[in-house]
C-alpha positions as a Markdown table, in Angstrom:
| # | Residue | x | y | z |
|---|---|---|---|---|
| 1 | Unk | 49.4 | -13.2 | 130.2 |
| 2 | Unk | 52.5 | -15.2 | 128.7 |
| 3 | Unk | 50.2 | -17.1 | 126.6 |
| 4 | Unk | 47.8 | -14.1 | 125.2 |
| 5 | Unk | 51.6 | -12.4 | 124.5 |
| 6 | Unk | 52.7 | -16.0 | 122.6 |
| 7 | Unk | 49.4 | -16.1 | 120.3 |
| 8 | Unk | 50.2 | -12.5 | 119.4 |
| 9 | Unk | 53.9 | -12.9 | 118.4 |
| 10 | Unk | 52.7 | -15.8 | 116.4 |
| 11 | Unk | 50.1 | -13.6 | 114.9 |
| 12 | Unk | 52.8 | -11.5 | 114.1 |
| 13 | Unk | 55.2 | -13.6 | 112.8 |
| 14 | Unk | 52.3 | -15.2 | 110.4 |
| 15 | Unk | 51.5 | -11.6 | 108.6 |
| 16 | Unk | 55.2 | -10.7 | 108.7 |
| 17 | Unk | 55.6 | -14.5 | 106.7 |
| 18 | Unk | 52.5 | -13.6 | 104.2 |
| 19 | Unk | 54.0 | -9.9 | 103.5 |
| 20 | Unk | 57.0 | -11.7 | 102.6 |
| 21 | Unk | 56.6 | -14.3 | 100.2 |
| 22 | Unk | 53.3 | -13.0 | 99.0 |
| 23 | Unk | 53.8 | -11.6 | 95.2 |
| 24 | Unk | 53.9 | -7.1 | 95.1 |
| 25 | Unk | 51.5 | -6.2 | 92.6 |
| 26 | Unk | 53.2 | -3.8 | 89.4 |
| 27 | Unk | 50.9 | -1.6 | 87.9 |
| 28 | Unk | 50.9 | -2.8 | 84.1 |
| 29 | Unk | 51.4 | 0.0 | 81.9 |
| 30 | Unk | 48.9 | 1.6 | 80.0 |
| 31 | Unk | 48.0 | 0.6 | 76.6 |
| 32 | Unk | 49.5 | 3.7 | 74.5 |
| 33 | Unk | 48.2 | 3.9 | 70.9 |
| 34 | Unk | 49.2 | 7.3 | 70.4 |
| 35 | Unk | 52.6 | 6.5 | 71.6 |
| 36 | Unk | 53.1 | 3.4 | 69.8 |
| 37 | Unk | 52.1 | 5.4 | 66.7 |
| 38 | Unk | 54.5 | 8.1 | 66.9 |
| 39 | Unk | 57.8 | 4.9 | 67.7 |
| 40 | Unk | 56.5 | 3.4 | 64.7 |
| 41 | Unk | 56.9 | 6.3 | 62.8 |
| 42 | Unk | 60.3 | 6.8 | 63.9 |
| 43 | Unk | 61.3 | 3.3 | 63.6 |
| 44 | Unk | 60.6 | 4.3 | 59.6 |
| 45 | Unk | 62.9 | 6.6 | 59.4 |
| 46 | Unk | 65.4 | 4.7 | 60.8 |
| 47 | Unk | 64.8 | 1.5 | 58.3 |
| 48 | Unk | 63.2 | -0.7 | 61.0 |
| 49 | Unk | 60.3 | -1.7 | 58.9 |
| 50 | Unk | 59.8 | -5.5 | 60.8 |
| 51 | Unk | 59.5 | -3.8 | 64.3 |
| 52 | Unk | 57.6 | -0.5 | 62.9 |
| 53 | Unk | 54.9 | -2.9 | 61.6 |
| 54 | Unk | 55.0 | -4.7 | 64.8 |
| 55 | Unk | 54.1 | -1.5 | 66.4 |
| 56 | Unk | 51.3 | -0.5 | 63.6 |
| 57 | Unk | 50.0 | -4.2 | 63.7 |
| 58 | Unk | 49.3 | -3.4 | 68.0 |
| 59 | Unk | 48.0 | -0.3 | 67.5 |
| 60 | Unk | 45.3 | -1.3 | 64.6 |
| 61 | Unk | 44.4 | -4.5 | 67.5 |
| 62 | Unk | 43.8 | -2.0 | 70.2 |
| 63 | Unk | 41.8 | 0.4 | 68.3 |
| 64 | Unk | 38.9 | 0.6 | 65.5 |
| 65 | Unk | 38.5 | 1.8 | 62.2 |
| 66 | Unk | 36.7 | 5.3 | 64.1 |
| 67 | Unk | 40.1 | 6.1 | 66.1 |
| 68 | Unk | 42.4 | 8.3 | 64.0 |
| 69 | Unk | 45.7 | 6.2 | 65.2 |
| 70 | Unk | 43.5 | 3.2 | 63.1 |
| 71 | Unk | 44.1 | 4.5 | 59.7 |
| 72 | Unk | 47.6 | 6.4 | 60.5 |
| 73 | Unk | 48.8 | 3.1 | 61.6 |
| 74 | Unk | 46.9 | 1.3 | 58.7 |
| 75 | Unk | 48.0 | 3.9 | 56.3 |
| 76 | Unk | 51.7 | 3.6 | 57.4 |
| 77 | Unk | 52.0 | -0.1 | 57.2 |
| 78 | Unk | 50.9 | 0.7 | 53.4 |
| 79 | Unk | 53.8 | 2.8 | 53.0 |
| 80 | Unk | 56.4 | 0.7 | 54.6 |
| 81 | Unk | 55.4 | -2.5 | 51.9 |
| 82 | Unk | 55.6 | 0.3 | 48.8 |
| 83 | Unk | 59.1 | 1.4 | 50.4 |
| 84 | Unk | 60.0 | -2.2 | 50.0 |
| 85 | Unk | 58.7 | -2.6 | 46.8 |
| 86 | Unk | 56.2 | -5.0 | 47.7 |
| 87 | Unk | 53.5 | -3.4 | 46.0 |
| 88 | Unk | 50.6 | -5.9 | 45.9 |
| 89 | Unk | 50.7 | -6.1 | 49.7 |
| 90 | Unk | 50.6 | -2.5 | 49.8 |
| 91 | Unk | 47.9 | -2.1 | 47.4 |
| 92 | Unk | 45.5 | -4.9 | 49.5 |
| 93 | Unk | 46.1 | -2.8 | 52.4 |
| 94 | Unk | 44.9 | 0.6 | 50.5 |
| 95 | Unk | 42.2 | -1.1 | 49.0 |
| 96 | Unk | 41.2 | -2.6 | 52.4 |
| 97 | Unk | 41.3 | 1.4 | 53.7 |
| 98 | Unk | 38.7 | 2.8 | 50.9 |
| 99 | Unk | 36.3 | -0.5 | 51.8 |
| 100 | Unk | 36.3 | 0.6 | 55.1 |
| 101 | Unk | 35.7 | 4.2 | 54.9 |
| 102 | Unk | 33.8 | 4.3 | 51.0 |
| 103 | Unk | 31.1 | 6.6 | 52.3 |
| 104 | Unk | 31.5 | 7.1 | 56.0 |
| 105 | Unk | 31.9 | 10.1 | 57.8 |
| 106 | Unk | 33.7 | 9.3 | 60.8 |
| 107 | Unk | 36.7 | 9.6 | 62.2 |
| 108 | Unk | 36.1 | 13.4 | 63.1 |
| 109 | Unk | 39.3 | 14.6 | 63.2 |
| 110 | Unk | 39.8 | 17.9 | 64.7 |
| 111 | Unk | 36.5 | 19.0 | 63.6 |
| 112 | Unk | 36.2 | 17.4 | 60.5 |
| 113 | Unk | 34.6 | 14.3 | 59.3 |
| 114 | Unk | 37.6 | 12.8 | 57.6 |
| 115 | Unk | 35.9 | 9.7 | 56.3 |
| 116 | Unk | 36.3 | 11.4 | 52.9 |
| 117 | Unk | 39.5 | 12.3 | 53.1 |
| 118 | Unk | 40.9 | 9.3 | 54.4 |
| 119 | Unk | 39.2 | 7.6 | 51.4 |
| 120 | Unk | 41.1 | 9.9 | 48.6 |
| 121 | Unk | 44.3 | 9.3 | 50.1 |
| 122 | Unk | 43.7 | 5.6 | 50.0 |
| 123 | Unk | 42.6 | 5.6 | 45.8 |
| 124 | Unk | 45.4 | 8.1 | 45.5 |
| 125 | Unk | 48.0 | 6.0 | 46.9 |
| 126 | Unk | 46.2 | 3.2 | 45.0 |
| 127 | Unk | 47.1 | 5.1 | 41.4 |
| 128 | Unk | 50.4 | 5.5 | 42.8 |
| 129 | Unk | 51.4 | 2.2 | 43.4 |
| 130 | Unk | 49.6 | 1.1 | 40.2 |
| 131 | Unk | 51.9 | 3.8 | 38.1 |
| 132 | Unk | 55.4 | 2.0 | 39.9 |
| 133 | Unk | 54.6 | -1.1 | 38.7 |
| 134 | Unk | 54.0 | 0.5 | 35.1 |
| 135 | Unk | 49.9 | -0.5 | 35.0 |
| 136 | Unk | 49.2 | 3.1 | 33.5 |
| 137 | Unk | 45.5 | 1.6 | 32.8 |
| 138 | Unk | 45.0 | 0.7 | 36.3 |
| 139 | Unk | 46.4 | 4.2 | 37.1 |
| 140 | Unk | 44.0 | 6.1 | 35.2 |
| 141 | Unk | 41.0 | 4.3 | 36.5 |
| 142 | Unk | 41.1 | 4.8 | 40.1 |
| 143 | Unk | 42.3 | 8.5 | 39.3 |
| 144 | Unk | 38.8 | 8.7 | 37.6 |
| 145 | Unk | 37.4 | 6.9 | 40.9 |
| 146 | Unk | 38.8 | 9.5 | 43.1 |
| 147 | Unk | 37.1 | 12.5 | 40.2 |
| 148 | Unk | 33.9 | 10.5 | 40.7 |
| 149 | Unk | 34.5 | 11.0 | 44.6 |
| 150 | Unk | 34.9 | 14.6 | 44.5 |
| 151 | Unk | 31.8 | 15.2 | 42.5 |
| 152 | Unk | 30.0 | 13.5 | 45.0 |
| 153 | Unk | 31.2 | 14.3 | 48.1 |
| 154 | Unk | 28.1 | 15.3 | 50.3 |
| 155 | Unk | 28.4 | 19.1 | 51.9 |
| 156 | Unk | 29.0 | 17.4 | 55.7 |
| 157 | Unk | 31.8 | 15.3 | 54.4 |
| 158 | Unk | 33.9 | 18.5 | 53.0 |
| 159 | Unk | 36.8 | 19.5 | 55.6 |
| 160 | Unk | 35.3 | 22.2 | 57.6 |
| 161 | Unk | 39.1 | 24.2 | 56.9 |
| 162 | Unk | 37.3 | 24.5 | 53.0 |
| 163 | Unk | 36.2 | 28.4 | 52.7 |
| 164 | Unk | 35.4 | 27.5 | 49.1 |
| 165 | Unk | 34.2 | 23.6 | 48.5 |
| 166 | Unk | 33.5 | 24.0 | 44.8 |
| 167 | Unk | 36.7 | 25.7 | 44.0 |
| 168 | Unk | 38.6 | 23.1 | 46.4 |
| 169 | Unk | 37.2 | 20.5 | 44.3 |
| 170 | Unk | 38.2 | 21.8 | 41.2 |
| 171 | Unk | 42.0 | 22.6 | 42.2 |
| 172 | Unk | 41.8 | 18.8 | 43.3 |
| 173 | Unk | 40.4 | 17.3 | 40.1 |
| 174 | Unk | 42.5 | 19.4 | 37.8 |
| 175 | Unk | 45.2 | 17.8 | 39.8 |
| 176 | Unk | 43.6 | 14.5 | 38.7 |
| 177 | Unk | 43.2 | 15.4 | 35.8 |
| 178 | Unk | 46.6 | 16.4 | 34.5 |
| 179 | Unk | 47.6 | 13.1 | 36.4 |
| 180 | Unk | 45.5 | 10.9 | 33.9 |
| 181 | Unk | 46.9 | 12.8 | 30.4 |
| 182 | Unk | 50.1 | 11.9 | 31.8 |
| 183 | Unk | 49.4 | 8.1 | 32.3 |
| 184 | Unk | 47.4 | 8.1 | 28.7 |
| 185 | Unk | 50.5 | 9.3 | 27.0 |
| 186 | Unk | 52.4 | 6.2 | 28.6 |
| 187 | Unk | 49.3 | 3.3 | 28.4 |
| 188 | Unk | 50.4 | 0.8 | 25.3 |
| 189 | Unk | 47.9 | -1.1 | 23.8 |
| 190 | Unk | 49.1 | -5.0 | 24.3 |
| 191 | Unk | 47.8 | -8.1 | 21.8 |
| 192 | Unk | 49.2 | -11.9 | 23.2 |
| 193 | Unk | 48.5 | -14.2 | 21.0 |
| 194 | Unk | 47.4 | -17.0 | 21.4 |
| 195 | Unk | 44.4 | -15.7 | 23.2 |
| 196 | Unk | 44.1 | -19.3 | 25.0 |
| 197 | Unk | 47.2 | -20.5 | 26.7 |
| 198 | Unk | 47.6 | -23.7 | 27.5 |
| 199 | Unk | 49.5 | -25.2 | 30.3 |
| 200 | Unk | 50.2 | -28.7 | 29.7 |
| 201 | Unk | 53.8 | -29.2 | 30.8 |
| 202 | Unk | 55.1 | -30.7 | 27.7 |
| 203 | Unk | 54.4 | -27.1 | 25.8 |
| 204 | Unk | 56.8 | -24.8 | 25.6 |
| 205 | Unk | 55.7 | -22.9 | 22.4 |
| 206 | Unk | 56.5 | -18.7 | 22.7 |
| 207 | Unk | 53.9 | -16.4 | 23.7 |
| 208 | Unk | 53.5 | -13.8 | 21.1 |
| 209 | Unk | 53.4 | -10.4 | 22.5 |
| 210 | Unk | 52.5 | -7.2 | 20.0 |
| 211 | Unk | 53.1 | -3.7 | 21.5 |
| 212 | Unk | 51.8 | -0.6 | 20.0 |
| 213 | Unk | 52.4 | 2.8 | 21.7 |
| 214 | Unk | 50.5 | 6.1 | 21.2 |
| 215 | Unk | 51.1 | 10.0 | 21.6 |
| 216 | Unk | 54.0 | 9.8 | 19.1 |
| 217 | Unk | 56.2 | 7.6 | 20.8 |
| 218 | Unk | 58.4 | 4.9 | 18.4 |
| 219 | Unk | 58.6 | 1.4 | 19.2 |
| 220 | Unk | 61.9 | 1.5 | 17.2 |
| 221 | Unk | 62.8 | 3.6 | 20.6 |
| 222 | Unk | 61.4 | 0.4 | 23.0 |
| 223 | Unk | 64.6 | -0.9 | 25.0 |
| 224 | Unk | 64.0 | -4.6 | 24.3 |
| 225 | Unk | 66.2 | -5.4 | 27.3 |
| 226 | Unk | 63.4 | -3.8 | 29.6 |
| 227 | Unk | 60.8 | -5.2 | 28.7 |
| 228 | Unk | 58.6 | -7.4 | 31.2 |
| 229 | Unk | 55.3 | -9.6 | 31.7 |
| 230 | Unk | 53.9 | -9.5 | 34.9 |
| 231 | Unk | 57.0 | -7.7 | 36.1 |
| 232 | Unk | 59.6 | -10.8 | 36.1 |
| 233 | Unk | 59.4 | -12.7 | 32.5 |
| 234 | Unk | 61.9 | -10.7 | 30.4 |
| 235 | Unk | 61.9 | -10.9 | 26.3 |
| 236 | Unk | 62.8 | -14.8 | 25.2 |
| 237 | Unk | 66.1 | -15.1 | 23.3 |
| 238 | Unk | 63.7 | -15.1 | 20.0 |
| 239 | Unk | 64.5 | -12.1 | 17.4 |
| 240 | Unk | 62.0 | -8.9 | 18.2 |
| 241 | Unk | 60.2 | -7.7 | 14.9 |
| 242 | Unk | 59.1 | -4.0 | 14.1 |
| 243 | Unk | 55.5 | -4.0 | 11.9 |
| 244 | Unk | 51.9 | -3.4 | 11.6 |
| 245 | Unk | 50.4 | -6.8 | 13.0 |
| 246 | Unk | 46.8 | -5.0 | 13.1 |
| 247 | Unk | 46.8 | -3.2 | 10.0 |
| 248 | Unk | 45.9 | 0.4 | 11.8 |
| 249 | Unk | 48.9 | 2.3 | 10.2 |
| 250 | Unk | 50.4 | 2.3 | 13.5 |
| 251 | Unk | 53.7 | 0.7 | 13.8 |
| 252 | Unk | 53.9 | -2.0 | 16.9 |
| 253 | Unk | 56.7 | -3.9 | 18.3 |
| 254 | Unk | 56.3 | -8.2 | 18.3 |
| 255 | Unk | 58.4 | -9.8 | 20.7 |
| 256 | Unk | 58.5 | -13.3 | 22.4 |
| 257 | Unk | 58.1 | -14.6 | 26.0 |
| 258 | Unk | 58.5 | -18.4 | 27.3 |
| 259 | Unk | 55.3 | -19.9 | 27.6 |
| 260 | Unk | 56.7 | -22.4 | 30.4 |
| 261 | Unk | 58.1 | -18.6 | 32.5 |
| 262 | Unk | 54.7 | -17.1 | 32.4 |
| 263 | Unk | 52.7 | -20.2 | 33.5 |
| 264 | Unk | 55.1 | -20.5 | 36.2 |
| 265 | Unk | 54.1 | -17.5 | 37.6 |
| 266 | Unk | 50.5 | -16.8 | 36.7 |
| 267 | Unk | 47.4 | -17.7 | 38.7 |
| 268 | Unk | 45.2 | -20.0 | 37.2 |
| 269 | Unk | 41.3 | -18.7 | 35.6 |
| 270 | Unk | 39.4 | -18.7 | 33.4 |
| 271 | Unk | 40.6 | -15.3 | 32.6 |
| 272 | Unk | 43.6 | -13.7 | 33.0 |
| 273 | Unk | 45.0 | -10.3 | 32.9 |
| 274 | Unk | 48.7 | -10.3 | 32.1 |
| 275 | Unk | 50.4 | -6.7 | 32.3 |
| 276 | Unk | 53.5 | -5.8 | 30.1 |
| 277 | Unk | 56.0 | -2.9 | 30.5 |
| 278 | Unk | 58.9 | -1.5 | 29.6 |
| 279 | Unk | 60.8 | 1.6 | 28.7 |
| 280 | Unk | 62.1 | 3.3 | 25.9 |
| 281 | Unk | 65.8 | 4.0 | 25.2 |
| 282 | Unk | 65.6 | 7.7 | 27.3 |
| 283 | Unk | 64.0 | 6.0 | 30.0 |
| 284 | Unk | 60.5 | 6.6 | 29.5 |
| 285 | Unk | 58.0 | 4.2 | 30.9 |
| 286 | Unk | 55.1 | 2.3 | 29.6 |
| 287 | Unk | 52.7 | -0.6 | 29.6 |
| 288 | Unk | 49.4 | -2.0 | 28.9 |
| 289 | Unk | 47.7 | -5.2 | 29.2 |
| 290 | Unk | 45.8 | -8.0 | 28.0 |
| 291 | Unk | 43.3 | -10.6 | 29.1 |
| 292 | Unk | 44.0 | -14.6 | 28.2 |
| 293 | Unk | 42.5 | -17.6 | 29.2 |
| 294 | Unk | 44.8 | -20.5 | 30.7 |
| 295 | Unk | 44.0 | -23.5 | 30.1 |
| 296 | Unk | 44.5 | -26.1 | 32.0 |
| 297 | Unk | 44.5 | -29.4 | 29.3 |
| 298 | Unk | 45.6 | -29.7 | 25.9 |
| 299 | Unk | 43.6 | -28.5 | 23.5 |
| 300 | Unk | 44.9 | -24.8 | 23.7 |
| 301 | Unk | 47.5 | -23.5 | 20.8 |
């Protein structure tokens, strides 16, 4: 009997020992999309872009492209790069949006297939970052991309909310519309010269630039001062010169940038397309661009 009784205290003793040092399982919580969403969002508005994109980055990874909290969180990292300026990141990521959902139906969104939608936001926001960095051309061509969209919208892509689908498409390409007059009336045409760049080290000849602007406005208005390439080179220290370099009775504004500036910051090819802009003395925008070839030995002018 005493040794039955031993065995069980040790038998005790052993669980009691295992209970102890054995590790308590914590429920892990729950992967939260939704949630995470919503904290991102807020984070926004409180200027915490680095850990609202952390958020949006862990919410894209858990989810796909068919989950609404996919493209909000997509969609929202796009607007946290424009807020910072940092437009061609935001424009890769709007871009990335309409190649995902160019033609699709899905997600459904409270009863609607808001493939289509989610695609005219993207080519929207697209023309939006295009007309802050001043590329008016670029501006007025997705603008036309997202006409072309709502003249061939299928009947079970419209929002189901749409009483009238041909007069909602109408509203929203009049919209469009008026949108692209107003980019024309700021889109200069641009001539550099010399057409072939070359970018041997040891050249630092000037880069000819010849701006022309068109709905009436005055290049003898063009703040000199304001004028860039690519966003960054500003007019070299070379006098600026009002004419008529192409003979079209249209008066056009030469000025001068530094060869060695613009290679510096220019991707090489075979062809390149170099934006200028600038603003005139009231503050009104414009720019245009041009297409060069770099080249990359001597030989070039």
């Amino acid at each position: 009997m005493l040794r039955e009784r031993r065995k069980k205290g040790i038998a005790f003793s052993f669980c009691l020992i295992v209970l102890l040092v054995s590790p308590v399982a914590v429920p892990t919580a729950l992967a939260d999309p939704e949630a995470d969403y919503h904290t991102a969002r807020e984070l926004v508005k409180g200027k915490k872009y680095d850990q609202a994109l952390a958020l949006c980055d862990k919410v894209i990874k858990e989810l796909t492209w068919e989950d609404e909290f996919y493209f909000r969180a997509f969609y929202t990292k796009g607007k946290i790069y424009e807020i910072q300026k940092k437009y061609n990141i935001s424009m890769t990521l709007w871009q990335g949006l309409i190649d995902q959902y160019s033609g699709k139906v899905r997600p459904i969104i409270d009863g609607r297939p808001f493939g289509f939608i989610l695609e005219g936001q993207a080519r929207a926001k697209l023309a939006q970052c295009f007309k802050k960095m001043g590329d008016f051309e670029k501006v007025i061509a997705e603008l036309e991309k997202l006409n072309q969209l709502c003249d061939n919208v299928p009947s079970e892509r419209m929002p189901t909310s749409v009483e009238d689908p041909a007069a909602w498409i109408q509203k929203n390409k009049a919209s469009n519309q008026k949108a692209i007059e107003e980019a024309k009336k700021s889109l200069a045409v641009i001539d550099i010269v010399p057409p072939i760049i070359s970018v041997s080290d040891n050249v630092d000849a000037a880069i000819v630039c010849y701006i022309e602007l068109s709905n009436g406005l005055n290049v003898a208005d063009v703040d000199v001062s304001s004028i860039r390439l690519e966003g960054t080179v500003p007019v070299g220290t070379s006098s600026t010169e009002i004419g008529d370099y192409d003979h079209d009775n249209i008066a056009d504004l030469t000025v001068r940038f530094s060869r060695t500036s613009v290679v510096e910051i220019v991707e090489l090819g075979d062809q390149v397309r170099l934006l200028v802009t600038g603003a005139l003395s009231n503050g009104k925008r414009f720019g245009g661009a041009d297409t060069v070839i770099l080249e990359t030995t001597r030989g070039g002018c």
